[in-house]
C-alpha positions as CSV (number, residue, x, y, z in Angstrom):
1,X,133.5,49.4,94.6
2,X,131.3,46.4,95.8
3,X,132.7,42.6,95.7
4,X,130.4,40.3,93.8
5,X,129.6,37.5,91.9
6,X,128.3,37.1,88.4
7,X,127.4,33.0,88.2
8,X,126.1,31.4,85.2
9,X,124.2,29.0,86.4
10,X,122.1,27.8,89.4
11,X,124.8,25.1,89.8
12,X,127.5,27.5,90.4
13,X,125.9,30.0,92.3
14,X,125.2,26.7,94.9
15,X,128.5,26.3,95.1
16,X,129.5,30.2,95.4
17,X,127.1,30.4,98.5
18,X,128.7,27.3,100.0
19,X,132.1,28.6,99.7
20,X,131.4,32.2,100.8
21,X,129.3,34.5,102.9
22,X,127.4,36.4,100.6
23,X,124.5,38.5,100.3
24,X,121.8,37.1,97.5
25,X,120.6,40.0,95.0
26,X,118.0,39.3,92.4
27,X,116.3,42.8,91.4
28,X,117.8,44.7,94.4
29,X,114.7,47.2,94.7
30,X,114.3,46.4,98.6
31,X,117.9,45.5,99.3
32,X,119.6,48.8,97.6
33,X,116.9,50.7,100.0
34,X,118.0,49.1,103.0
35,X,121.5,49.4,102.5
36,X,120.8,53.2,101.3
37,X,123.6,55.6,103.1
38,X,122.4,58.7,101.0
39,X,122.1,60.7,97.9
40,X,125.0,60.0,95.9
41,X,126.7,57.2,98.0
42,X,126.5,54.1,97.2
43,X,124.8,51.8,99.2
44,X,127.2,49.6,102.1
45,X,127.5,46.0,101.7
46,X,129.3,44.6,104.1
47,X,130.0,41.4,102.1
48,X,129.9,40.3,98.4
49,X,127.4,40.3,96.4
50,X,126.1,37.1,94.2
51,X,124.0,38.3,91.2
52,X,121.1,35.6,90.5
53,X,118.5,37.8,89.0
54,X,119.7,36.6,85.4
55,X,119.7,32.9,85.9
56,X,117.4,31.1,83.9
57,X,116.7,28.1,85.8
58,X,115.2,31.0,87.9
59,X,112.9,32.5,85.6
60,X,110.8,29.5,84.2
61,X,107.0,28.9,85.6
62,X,105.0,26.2,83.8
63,X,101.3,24.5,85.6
64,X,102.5,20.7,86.2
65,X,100.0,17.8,87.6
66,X,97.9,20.5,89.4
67,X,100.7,22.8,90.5
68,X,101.9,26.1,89.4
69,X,105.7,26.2,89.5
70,X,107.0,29.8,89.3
71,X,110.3,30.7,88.9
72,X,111.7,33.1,91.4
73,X,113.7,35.3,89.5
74,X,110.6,36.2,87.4
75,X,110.2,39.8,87.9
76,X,106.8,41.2,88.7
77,X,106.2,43.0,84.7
78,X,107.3,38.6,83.8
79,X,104.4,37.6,85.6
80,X,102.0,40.4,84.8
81,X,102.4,39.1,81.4
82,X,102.4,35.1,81.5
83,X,99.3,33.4,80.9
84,X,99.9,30.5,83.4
85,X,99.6,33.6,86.3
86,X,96.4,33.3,88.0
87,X,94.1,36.7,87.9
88,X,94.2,37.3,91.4
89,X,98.2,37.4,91.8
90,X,98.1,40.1,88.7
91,X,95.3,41.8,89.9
92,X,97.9,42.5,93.0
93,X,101.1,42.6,91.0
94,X,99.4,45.5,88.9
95,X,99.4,47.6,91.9
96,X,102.4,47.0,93.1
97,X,105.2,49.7,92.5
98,X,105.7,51.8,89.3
99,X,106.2,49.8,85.6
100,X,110.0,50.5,86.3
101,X,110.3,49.1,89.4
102,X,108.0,45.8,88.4
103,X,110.7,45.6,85.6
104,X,113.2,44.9,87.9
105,X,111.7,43.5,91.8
106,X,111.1,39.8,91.7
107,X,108.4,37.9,93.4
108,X,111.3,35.8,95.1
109,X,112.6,38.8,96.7
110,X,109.1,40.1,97.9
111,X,108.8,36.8,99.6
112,X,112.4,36.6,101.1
113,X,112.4,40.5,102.3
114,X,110.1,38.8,104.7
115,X,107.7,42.2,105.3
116,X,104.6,41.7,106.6
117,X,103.6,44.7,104.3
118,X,105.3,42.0,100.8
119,X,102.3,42.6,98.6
120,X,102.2,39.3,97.0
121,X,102.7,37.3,100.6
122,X,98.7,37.5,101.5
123,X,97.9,35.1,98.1
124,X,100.8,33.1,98.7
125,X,99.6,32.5,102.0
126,X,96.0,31.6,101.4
127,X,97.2,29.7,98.4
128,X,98.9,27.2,100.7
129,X,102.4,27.9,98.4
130,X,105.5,25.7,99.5
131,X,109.3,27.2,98.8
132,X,111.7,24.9,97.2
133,X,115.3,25.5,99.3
134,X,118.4,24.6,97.8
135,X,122.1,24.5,98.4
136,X,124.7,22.8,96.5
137,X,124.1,19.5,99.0
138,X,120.4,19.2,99.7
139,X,117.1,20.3,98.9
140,X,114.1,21.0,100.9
141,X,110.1,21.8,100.7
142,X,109.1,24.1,103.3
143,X,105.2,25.4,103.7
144,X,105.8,29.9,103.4
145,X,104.0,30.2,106.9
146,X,106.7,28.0,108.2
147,X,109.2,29.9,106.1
148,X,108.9,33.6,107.5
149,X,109.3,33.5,111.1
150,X,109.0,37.2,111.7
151,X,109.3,40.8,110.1
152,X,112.7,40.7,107.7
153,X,113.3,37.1,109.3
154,X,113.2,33.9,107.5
155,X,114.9,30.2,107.9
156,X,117.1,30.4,104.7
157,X,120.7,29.6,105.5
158,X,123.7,31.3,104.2
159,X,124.2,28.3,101.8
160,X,121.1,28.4,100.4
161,X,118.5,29.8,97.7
162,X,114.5,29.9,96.9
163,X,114.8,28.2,93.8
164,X,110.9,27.4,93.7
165,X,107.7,28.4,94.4
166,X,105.2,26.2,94.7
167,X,101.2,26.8,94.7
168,X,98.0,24.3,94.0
169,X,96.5,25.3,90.8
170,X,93.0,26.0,92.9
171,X,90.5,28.9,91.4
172,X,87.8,30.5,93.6
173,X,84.9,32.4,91.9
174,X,84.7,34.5,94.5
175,X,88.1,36.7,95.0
176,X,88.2,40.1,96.4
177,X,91.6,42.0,97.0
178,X,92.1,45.4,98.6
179,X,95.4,47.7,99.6
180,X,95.4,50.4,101.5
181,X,97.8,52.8,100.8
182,X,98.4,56.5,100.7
183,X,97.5,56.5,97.0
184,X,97.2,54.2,94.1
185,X,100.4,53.5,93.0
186,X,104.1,53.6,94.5
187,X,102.7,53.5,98.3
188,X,103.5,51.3,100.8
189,X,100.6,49.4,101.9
190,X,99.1,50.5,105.1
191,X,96.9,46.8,105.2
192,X,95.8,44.4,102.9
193,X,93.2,41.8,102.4
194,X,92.7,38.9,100.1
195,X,89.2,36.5,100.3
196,X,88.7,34.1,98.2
197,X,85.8,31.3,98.5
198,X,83.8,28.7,96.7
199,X,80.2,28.1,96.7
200,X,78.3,24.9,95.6
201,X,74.8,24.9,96.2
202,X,74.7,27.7,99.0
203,X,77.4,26.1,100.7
204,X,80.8,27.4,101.4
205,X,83.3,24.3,100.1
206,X,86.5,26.5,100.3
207,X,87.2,29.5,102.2
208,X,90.6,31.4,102.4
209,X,91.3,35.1,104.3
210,X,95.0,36.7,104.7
211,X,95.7,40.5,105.5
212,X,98.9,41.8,105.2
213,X,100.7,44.5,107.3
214,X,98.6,44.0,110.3
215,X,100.7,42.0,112.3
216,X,104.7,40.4,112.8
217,X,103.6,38.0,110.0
218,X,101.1,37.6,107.5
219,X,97.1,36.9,109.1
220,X,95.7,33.8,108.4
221,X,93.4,31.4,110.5
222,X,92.9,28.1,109.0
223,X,90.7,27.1,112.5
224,X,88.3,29.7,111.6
225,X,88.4,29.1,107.3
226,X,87.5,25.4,108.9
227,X,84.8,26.8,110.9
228,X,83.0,28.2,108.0
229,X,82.8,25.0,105.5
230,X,79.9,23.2,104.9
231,X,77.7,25.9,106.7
232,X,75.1,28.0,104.0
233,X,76.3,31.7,102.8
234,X,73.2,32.9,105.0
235,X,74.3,31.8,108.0
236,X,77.5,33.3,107.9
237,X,76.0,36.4,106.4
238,X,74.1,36.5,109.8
239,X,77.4,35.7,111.9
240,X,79.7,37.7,110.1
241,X,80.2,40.0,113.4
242,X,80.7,36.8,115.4
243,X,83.2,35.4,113.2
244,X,84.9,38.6,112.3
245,X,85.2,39.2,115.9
246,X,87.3,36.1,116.6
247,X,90.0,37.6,114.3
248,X,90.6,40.2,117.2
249,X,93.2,39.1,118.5
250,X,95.0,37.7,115.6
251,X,95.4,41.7,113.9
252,X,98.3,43.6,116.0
253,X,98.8,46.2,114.0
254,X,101.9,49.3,115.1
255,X,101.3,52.4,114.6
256,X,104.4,54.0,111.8
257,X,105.0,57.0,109.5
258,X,102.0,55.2,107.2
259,X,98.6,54.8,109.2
260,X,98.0,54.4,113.1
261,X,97.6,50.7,114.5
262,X,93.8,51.6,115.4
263,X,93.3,52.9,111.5
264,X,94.4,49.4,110.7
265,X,92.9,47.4,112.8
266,X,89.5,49.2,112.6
267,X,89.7,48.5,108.7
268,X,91.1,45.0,108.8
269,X,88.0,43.9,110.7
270,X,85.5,45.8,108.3
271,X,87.1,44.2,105.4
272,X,86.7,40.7,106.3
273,X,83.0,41.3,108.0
274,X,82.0,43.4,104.3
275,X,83.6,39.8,102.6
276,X,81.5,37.8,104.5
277,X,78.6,39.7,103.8
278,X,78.7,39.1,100.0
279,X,78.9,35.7,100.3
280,X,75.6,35.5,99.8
281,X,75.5,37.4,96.5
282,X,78.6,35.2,95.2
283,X,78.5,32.6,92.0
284,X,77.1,29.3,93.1
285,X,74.3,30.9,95.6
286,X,70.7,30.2,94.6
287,X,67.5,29.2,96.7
288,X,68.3,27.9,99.9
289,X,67.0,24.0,100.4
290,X,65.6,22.4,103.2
């Protein structure tokens, strides 16, 4: 039999946390794998268990003043289907998982699992997204880079929740997304890569790139996004070896029971030199002015 707690609200679950050392669960898909002892038997917890997944303080996501709140406890199948949900989150949502598991896995717990392989962490990322941390005394606002510190490691105390997630309402027209995996669906992603960019005139305003399962933590180099604005799509068309190259060193990939480290790495590199080859062909490019 497992120990747990069923609060009711958000108010007492603060309080639960404050007053006990507990282990969170919201949908449970990555947390009853980890704590998996075999066919049969159920899984070992070595504290109790507080039940948040069906809090509805949770669950709520709404655009305000140019920000899309979205609730934690949403599960993925919630936010497959909500029409404040950007495209490019569903379009990597929908290949996340099986329909039965999306019913169930929330994007909170993807983000504090803390993989480097969490499907939704490369567009939360590039989306500059800020958590909302709460325990029954304080509150804080915390940038996600700053958040994760490492694989399955994170700054949330024992007192505390993700009660918030918090991402500018900012569209691209240019957004390309692939995973790797051993097939389409129910695969672990070998790598990923999101770019996304914005074009006025022939000239990059916005740039964002982010791979995922590459590295400790999720790639992202704001110096080299910086690098790239103001500069005309055919310039960077013509330096997209240059600039891929300087991502080198970023991608440290390991070599596991999915793909080899070179594999990914090799792939990684491709992927972001292939994006910055179509910026060219991208909404908002026309004849190049002198």
């Amino acid at each position: 039999m497992v120990n747990g707690f069923r609060p009711r609200t958000l108010r007492e679950a603060l309080q639960i946390l404050s007053a006990n050392n507990c282990t969170v669960m919201a949908g449970g898909t990555d947390l009853m794998v980890q704590r998996a002892r075999g066919f049969s038997i159920r899984p070992d917890f070595d504290r109790p268990l507080v039940f948040i997944e069906p809090l509805e303080e949770l669950k709520h996501s709404v655009r305000e003043n140019g920000t899309l709140h979205l609730g934690p406890c949403m599960t993925l199948s919630d936010l497959l289907r909500h029409p404040a949900v950007p495209d490019p989150l569903k379009e990597i949502i929908g290949m996340m998982a099986s329909p039965p598991t999306r019913n169930m896995a929330t994007l909170g717990g993807n983000i504090c699992n803390a993989s480097p392989a969490g499907d939704t962490l490369p567009w939360l990322y590039a989306m500059n997204a800020k958590l909302k941390l709460q325990s029954a005394e304080k509150e804080r606002i915390v940038a996600i880079e700053d958040f994760i510190t490492g694989p399955k490691k994170t700054i949330l105390q024992s007192d505390e929740l993700l009660t918030g997630i918090l991402v500018p309402d900012t569209r691209f027209h240019l957004n390309r997304y692939r995973k790797l995996g051993q097939r389409k669906g129910m695969s672990l992603t070998k790598a990923s890569f999101l770019g996304m960019a914005e074009i006025s005139g022939n000239t990059v305003t916005d740039i964002r790139i982010a791979l995922g399962s590459v590295a400790p933590r999720i790639v992202r180099a704001a110096e080299i996004e910086r690098s790239m604005l103001g500069r005309y799509v055919g310039d960077i068309n013509a330096a997209a070896a240059v600039i891929t190259e300087r991502y080198q060193p970023l991608i440290t990939p390991i070599d596991d029971a999915r793909s080899t480290a070179m594999y990914r790495k090799k792939v990684s590199l491709d992927l972001i030199r292939q994006f910055l080859e179509t910026l060219s062909g991208s909404p908002g490019t026309g004849t190049k002015s002198e």
